[in-house]
ZALUM-618363 format. One record per atom (N, C-alpha, C): residue number from 0; residue in one letter; x negated, y, z negated. Coordinates in steps of 0.001 Angstrom, whole numbers, plus 500000, padded with zeros to 6 digits. Example, Ala and Ser with C-alpha at 12.3 -4.5 7.8 and 13.67 -1.06 7.14 Angstrom:
ATOM   num   residuo       xx       yy       zz
ATOM     0         a   486810   494310   492200
ATOM     0         a   487700   495500   492200
ATOM     0         a   486800   496700   492200
ATOM     1         s   487150   497750   492920
ATOM     1         s   486330   498940   492860
ATOM     1         s   487100   500030   492130
! end
This chain:
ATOM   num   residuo       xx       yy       zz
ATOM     0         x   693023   811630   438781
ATOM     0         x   692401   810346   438618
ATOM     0         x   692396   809648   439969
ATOM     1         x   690764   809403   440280
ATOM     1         x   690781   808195   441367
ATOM     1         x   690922   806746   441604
ATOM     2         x   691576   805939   441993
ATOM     2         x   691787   804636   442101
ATOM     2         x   690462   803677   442631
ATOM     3         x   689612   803166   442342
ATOM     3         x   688875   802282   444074
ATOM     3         x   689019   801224   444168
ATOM     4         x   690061   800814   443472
ATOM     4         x   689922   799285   443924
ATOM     4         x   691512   799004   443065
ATOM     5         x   692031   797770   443773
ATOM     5         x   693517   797626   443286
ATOM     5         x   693160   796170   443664
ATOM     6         x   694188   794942   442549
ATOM     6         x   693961   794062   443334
ATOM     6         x   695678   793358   442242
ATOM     7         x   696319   792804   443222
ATOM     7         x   697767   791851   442758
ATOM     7         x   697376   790924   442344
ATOM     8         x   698224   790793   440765
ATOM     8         x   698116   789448   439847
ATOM     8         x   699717   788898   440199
ATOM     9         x   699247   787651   439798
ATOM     9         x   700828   786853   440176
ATOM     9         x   701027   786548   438733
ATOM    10         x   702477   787183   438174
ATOM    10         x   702531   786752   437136
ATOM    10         x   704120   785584   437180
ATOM    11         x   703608   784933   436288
ATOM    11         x   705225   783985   435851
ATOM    11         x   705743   783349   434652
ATOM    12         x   706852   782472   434405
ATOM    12         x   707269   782904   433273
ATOM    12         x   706075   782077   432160
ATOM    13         x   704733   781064   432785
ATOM    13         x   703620   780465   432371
ATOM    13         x   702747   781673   432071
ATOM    14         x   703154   782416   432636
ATOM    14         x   701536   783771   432468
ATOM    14         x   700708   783987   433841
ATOM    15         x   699493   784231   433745
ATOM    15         x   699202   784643   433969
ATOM    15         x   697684   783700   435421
ATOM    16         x   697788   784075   436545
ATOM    16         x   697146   783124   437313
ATOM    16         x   695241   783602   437536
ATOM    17         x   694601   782862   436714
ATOM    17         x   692212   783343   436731
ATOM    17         x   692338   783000   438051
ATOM    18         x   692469   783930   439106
ATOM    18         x   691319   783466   440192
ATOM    18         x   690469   784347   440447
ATOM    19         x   689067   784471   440275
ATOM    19         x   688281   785411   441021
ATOM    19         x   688134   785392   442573
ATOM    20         x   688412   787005   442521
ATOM    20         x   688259   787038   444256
ATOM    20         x   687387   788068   444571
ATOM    21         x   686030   787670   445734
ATOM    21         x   685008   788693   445657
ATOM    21         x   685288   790715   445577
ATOM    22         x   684724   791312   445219
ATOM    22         x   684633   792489   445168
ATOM    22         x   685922   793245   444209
ATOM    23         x   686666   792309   443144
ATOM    23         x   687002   793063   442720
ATOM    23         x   687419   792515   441462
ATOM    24         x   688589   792606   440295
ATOM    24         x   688661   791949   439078
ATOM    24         x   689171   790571   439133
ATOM    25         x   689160   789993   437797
ATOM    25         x   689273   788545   437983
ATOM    25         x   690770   788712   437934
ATOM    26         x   692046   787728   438092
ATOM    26         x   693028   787565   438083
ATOM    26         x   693053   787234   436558
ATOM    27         x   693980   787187   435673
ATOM    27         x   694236   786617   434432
ATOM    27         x   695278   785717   434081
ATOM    28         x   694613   784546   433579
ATOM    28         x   696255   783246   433906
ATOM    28         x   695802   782743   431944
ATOM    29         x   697560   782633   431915
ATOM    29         x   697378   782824   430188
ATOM    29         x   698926   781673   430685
ATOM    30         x   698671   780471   429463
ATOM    30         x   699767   779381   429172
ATOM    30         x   700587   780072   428023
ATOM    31         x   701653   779606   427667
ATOM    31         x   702050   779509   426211
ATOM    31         x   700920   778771   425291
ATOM    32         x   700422   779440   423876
ATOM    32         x   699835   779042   423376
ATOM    32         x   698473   778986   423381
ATOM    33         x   697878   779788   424545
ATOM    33         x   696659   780034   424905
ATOM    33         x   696280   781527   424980
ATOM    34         x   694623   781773   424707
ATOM    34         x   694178   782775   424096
ATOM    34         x   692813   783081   425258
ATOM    35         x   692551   784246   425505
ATOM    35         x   691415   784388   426189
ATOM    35         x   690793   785769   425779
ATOM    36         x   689543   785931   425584
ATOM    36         x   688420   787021   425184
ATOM    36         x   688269   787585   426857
ATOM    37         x   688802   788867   426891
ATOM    37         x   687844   789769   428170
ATOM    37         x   687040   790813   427308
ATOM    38         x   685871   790788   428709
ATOM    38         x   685028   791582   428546
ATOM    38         x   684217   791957   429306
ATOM    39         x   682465   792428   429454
ATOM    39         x   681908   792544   429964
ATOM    39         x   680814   791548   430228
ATOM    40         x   680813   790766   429698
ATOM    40         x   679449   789442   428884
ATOM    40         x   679990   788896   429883
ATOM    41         x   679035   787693   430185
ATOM    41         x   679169   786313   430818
ATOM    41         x   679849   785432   429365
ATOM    42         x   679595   785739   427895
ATOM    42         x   680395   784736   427335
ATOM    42         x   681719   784972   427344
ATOM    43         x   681984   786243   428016
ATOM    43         x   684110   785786   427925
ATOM    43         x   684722   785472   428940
ATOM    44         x   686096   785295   428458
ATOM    44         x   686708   784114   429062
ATOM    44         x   687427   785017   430769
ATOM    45         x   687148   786130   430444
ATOM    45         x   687485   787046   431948
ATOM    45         x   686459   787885   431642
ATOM    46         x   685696   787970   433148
ATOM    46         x   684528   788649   432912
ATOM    46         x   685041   790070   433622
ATOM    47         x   684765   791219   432965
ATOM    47         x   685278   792377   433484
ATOM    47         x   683919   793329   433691
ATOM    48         x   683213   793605   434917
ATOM    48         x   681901   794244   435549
ATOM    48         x   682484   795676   435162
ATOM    49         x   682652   796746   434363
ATOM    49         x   682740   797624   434387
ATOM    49         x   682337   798374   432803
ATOM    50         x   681396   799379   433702
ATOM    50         x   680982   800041   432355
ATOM    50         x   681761   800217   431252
ATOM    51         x   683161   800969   431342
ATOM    51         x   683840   801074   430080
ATOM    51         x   684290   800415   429340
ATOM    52         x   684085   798983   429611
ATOM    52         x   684815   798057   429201
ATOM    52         x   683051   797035   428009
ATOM    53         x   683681   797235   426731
ATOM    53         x   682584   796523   426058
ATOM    53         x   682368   794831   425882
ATOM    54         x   680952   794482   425933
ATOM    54         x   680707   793459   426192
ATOM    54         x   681816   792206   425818
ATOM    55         x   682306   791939   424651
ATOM    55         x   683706   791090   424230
ATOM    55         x   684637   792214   423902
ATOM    56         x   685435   792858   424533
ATOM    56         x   686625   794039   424337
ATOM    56         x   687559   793713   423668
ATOM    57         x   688493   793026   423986
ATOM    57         x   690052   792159   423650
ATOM    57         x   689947   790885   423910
ATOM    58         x   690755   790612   423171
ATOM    58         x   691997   789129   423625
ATOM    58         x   692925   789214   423719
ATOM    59         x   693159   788200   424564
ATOM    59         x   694985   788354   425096
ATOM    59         x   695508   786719   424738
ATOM    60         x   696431   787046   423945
ATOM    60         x   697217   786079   423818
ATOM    60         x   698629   785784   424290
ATOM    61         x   699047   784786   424836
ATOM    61         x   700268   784122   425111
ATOM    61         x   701319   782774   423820
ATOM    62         x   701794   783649   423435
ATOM    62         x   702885   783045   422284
ATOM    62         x   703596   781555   422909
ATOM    63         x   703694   780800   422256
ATOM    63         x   704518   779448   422416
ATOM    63         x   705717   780170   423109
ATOM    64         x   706350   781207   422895
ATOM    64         x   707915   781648   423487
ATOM    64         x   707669   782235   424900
ATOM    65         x   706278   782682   425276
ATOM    65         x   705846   783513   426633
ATOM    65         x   705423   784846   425851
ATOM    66         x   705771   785542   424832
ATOM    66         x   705077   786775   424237
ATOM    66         x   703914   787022   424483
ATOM    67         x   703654   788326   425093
ATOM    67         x   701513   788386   425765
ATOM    67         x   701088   789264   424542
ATOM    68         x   700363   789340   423804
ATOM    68         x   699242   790426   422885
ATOM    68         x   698541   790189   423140
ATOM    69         x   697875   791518   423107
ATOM    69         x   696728   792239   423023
ATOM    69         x   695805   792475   422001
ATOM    70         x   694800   792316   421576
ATOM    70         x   694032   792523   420327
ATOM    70         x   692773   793144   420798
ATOM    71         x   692377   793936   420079
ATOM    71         x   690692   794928   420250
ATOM    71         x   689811   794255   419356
ATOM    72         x   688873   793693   420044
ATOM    72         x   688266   793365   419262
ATOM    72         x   687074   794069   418912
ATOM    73         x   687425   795161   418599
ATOM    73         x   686206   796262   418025
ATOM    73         x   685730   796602   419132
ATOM    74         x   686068   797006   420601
ATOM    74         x   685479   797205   421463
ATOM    74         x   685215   799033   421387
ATOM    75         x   683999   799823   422137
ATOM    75         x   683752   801136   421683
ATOM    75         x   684821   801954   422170
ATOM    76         x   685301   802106   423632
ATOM    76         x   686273   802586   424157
ATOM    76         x   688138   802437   423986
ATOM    77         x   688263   801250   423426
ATOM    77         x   689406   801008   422615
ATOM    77         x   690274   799917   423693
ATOM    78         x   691466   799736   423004
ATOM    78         x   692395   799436   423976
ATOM    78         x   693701   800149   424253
ATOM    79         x   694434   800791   425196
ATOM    79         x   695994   801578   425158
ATOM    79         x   696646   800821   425584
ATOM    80         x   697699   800910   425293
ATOM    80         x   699302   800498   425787
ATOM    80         x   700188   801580   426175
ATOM    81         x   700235   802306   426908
ATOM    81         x   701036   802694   427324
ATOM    81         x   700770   803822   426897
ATOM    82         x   699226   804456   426887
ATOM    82         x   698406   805562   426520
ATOM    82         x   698494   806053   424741
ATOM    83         x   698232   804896   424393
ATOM    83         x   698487   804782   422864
ATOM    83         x   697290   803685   422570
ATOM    84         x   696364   804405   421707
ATOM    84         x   695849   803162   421335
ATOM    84         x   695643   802538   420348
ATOM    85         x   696183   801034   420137
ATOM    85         x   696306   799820   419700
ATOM    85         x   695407   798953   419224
ATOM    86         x   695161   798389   417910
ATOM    86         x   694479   797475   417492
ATOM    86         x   694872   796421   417962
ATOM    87         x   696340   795757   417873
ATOM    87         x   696929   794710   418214
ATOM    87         x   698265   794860   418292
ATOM    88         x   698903   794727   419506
ATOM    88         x   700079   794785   420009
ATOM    88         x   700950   793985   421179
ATOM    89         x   702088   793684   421194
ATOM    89         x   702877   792972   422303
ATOM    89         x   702861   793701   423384
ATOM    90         x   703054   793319   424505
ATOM    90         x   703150   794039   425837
ATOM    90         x   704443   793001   426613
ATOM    91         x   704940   793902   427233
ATOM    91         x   706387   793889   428113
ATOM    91         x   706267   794238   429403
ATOM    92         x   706955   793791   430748
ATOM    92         x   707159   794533   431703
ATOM    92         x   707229   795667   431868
ATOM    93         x   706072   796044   433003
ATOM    93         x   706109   797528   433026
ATOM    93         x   705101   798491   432079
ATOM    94         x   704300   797561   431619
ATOM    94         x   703733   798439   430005
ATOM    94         x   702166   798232   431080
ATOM    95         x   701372   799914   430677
ATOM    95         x   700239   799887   431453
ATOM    95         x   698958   799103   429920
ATOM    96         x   697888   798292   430321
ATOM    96         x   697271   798360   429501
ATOM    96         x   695919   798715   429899
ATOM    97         x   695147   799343   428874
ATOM    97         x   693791   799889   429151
ATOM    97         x   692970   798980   428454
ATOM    98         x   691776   798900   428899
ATOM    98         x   690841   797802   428663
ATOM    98         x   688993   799158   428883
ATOM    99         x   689543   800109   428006
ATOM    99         x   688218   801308   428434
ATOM    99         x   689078   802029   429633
ATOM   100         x   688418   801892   430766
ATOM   100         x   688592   802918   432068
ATOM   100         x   689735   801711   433034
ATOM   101         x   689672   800358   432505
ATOM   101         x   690530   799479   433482
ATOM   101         x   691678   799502   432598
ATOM   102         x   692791   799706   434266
ATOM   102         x   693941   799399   433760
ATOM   102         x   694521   797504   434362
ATOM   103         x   695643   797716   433353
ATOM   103         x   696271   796618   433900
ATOM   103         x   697686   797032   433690
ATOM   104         x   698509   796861   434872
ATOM   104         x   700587   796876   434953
ATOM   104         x   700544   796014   434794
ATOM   105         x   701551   795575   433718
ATOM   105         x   702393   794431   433961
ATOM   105         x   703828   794738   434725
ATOM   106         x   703850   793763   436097
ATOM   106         x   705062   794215   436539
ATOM   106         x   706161   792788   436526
ATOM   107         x   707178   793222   437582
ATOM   107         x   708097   791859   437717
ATOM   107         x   707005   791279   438370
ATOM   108         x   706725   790020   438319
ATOM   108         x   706097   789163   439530
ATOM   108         x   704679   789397   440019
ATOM   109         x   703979   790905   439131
ATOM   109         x   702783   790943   439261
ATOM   109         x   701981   791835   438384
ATOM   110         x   701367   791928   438321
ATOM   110         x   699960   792305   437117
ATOM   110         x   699135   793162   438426
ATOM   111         x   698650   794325   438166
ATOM   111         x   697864   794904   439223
ATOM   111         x   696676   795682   438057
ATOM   112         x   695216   795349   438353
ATOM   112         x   694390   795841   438246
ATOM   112         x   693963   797103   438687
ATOM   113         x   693695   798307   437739
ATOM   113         x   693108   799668   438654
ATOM   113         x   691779   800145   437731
ATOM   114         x   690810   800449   438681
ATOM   114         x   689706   801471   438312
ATOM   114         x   689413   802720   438199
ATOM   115         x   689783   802911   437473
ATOM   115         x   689587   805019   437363
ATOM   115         x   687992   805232   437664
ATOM   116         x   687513   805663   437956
ATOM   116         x   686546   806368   437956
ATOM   116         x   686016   807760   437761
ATOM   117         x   684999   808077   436986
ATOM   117         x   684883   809208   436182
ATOM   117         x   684744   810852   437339
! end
């Protein structure tokens, strides 16, 4: 598997920090208690440019306690956790998630985006 693009999320004990930065994925910033739709569309709430990834894919939610899930929202390619795939599930440090062909780490202190390419 090839990588082309990598880019560092800052994560903390609030979640998760949206900044788009040119040429590559958006950052993802999630409160306690807040919910966001990624996908491929201009209507979601993280826009993700990549073929494998279907037009509204998932949501990610952040629990009142800091808890992050994941939910599929019927997307064609699915979602994994940790090469398992998941209708709806919690994610932890260290847990890879798939979004189609994009990944996302959650690590200590950062979230890193990767692109496989076919």
């Amino acid at each position: 598997m090839t990588i082309d693009r990598t880019v560092r999320l800052n994560v903390t004990w609030k979640g998760f920090e949206t900044v788009p930065t040119p040429g590559v994925y958006p950052r993802i910033t999630l409160t306690p208690g807040t919910s966001k739709r990624l996908g491929r569309s201009a209507d979601a709430d993280i826009v993700v440019k990549h073929r494998s990834v279907s037009r509204i894919h998932a949501r990610i939610m952040m629990e009142h306690d800091g808890q992050i899930a994941v939910e599929d929202l019927g997307s064609t390619n699915g979602v994994y956790i940790n090469g398992v795939e998941e209708r709806s599930a919690y994610v932890m440090v260290r847990d890879v998630v798939c979004f189609g062909s994009v990944e996302y780490v959650v690590g200590e202190g950062c979230l890193e985006a990767k692109v496989s390419q076919p």
